[in-house]
PANULUM-613931 format. One record per residue (C-alpha): residue in three letters; x, y, z; residue number from 1. Coordinates in steps of 0.1 Angstrom, whole numbers. Example, Ala and Ser with C-alpha at 12.3 -4.5 7.8 and 13.67 -1.06 7.14 Angstrom:
# PANULUM-613931
+------+-------+-------+-------+-----+
| type |    c1 |    c2 |    c3 | seq |
+------+-------+-------+-------+-----+
|  ALA |   123 |   -45 |    78 |   1 |
|  SER |   137 |   -11 |    71 |   2 |
+------+-------+-------+-------+-----+
# end
This chain:
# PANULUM-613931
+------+-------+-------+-------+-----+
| type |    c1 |    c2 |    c3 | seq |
+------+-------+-------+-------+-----+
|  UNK |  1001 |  1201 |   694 |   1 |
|  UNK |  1025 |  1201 |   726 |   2 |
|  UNK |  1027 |  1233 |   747 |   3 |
|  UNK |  1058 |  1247 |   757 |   4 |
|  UNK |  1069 |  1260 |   791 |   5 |
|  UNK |  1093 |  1294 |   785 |   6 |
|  UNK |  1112 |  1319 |   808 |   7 |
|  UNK |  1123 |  1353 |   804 |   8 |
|  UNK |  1160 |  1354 |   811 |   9 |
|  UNK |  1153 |  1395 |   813 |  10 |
|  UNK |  1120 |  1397 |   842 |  11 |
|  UNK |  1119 |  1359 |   851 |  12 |
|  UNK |  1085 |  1354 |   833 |  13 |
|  UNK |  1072 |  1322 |   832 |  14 |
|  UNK |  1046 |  1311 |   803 |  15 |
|  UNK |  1033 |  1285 |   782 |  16 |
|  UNK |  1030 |  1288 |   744 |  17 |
|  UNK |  1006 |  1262 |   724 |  18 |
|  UNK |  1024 |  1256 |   693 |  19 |
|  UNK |  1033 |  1226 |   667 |  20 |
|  UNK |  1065 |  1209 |   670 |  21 |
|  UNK |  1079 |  1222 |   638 |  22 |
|  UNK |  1075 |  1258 |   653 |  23 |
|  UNK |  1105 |  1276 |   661 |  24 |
|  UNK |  1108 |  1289 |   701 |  25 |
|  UNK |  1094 |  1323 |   712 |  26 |
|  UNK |  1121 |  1347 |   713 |  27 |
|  UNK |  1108 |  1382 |   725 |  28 |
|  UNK |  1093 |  1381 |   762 |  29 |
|  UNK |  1049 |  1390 |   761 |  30 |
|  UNK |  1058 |  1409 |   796 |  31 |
|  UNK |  1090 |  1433 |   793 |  32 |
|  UNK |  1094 |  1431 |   749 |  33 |
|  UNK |  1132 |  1416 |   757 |  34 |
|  UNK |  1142 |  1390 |   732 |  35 |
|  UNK |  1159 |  1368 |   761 |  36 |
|  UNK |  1132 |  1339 |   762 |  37 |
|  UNK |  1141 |  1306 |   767 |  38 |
|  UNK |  1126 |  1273 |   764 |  39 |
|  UNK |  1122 |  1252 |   791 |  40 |
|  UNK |  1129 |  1212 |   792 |  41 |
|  UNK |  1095 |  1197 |   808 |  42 |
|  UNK |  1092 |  1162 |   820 |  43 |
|  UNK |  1060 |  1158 |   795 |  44 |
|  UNK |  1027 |  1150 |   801 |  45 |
|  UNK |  1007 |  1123 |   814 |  46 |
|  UNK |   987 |  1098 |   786 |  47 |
|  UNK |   950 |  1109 |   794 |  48 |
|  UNK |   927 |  1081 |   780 |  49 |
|  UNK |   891 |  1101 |   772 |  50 |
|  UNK |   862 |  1091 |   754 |  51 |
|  UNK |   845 |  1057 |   749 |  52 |
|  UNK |   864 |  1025 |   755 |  53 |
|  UNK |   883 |  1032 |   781 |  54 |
|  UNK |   872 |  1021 |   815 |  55 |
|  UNK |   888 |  1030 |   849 |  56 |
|  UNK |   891 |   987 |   857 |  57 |
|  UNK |   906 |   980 |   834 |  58 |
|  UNK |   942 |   996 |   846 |  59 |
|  UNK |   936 |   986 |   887 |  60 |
|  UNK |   962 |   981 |   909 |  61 |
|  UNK |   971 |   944 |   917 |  62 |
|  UNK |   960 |   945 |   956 |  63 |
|  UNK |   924 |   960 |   945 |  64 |
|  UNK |   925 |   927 |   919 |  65 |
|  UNK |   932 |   911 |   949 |  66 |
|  UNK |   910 |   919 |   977 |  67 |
|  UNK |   882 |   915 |   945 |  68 |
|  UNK |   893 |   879 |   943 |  69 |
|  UNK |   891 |   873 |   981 |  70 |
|  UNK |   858 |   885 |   982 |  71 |
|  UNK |   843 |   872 |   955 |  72 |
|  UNK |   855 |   837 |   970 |  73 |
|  UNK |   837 |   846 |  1003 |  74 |
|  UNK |   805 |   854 |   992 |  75 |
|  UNK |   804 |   819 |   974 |  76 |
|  UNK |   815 |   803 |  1003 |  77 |
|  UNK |   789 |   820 |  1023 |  78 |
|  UNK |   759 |   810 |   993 |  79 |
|  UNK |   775 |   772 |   996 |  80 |
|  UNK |   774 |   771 |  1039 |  81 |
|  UNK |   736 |   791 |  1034 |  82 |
|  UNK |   720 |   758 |  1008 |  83 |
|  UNK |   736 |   727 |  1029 |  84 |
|  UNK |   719 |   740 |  1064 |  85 |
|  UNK |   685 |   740 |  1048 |  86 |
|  UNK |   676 |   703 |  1043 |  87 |
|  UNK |   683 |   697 |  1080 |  88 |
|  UNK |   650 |   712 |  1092 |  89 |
|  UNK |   627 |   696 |  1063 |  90 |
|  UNK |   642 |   655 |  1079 |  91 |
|  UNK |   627 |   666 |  1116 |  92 |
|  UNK |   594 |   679 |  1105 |  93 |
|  UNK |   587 |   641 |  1091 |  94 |
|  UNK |   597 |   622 |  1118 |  95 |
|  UNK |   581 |   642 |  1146 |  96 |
|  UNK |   545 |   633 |  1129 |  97 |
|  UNK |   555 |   596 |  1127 |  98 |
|  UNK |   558 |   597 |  1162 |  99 |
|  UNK |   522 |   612 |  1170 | 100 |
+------+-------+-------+-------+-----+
# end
C-alpha cells in the first residue's frame, strides 16, 4: 500500500496517510476538523531491494567495475614478475661449487 502526502488548505498541515490505492483521499484535516484537505502529487519512491538475493555488487557503478579490473590485472602482473626472478639465484649456486 502507497502512502499519501496531504495538506490542509485551512492551517497548512502537512501529513501522510497509509492507505490502498482504491481508497478515496482524506477530506477533513486531523489538526483544525476543516474539510479543506488536499492530496499532494509526490515524485514516488525509490525501489528498495531487501531480503536475500540481492547483493550491493551487483548494481556498481562502471568506474568501480573499472578500477576492479585494473587491479586485478596488477596483482597478476606482479605474481608473473615475482615467479620469473626466482630461477636466477638457483643457476649461480651450481656453478660457484664447480669452480671450487
Amino acid at each position: 500500500m502507497p502512502t499519501y502526502d496531504y495538506k490542509c488548505q485551512a492551517c497548512e498541515h502537512t501529513f501522510e496517510q497509509f492507505q490502498p490505492i482504491t481508497a478515496k483521499p482524506v477530506k477533513k484535516c486531523p489538526q483544525c476538523g476543516k474539510m479543506s484537505v488536499k492530496r499532494l502529487i509526490g515524485a514516488g519512491s525509490a525501489v528498495i531491494f531487501k531480503g536475500s538475493g540481492f547483493y550491493q555488487t551487483d548494481y556498481r557503478s562502471e568506474s568501480y567495475k573499472q578500477a576492479a579490473k585494473a587491479d586485478q590485472q596488477s596483482g597478476s602482473k606482479a605474481e608473473t614478475a615475482k615467479s620469473e626472478s626466482k630461477p636466477a639465484s638457483d643457476t649461480t649456486k651450481s656453478t660457484t661449487s664447480k669452480t671450487a
